[in-house]
C-alpha positions as CSV (number, residue, x, y, z in Angstrom):
1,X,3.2,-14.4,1.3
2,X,0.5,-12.1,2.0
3,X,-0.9,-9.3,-0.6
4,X,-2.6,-6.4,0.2
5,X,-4.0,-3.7,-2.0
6,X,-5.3,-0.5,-1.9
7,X,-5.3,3.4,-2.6
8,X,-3.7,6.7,-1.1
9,X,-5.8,9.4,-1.0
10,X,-3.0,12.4,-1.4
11,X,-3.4,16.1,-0.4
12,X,-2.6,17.5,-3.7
13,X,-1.5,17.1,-7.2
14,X,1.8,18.3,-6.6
15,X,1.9,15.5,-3.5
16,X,1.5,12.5,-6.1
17,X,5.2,12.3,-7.2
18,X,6.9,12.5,-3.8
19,X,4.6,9.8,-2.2
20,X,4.9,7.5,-5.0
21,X,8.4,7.8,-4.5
22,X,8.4,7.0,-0.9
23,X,5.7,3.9,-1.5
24,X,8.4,2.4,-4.0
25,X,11.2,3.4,-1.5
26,X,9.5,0.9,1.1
27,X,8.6,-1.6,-1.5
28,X,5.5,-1.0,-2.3
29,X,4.2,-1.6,-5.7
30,X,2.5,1.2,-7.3
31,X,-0.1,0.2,-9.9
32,X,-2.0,3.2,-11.2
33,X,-1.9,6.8,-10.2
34,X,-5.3,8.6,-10.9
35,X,-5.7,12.8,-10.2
36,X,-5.1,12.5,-6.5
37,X,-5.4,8.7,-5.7
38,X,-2.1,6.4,-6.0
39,X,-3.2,2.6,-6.3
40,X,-0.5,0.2,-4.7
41,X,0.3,-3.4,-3.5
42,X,2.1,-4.9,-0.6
43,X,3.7,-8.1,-0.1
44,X,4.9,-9.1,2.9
45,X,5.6,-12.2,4.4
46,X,3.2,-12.2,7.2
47,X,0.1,-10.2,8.4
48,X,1.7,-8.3,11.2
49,X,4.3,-7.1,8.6
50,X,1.6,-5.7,6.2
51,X,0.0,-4.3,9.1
52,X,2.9,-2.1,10.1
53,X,3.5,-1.1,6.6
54,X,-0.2,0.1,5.8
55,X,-0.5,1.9,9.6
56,X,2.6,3.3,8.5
57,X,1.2,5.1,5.0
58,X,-0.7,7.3,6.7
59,X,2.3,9.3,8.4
60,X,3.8,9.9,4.7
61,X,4.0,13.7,4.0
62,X,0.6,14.9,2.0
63,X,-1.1,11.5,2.4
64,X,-4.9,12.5,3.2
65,X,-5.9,9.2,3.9
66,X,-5.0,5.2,3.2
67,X,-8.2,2.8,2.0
68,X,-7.8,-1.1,1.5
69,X,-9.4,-2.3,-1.0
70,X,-8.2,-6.2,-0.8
71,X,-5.8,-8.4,1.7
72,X,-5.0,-12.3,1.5
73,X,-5.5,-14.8,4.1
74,X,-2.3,-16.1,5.9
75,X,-1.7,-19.3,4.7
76,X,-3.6,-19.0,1.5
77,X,-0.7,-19.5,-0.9
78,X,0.2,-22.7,0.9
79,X,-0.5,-26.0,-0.7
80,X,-3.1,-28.2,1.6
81,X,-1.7,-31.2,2.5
């Protein structure tokens, strides 16, 4: 499983609620939501998947602008042998 987390930077205050529902209509966790910043988390199962997912938070309606804060290495919840 690979994490990733981050924050939205949204256009307005009257954006926050429609874009927080959209994030959790994807499955995207949202954390915190601070004036116009929304903080989430996405699990995925690998890298290419939470790549798609984070190029695609930027085409939301009223999203200014996506910023990751953390991602996990592939492989890094497996146990070593």
């Amino acid at each position: 499983m690979i994490v990733a987390s981050g924050f939205v930077d949204v256009n307005e205050l009257n954006d926050v609620k429609r874009v927080t529902g959209e994030l959790r209509m994807r499955g995207i966790e949202v954390d915190e939501v601070k004036d116009e910043k929304i903080v989430f988390l996405i699990e995925r199962e690998t890298m290419a998947q939470v790549r798609t997912e984070l190029d695609s938070l930027k085409d939301i309606d009223g999203v200014r602008g996506v910023y990751l804060a953390y991602y996990s290495l592939e492989g890094a919840d497996e146990e070593p042998l």
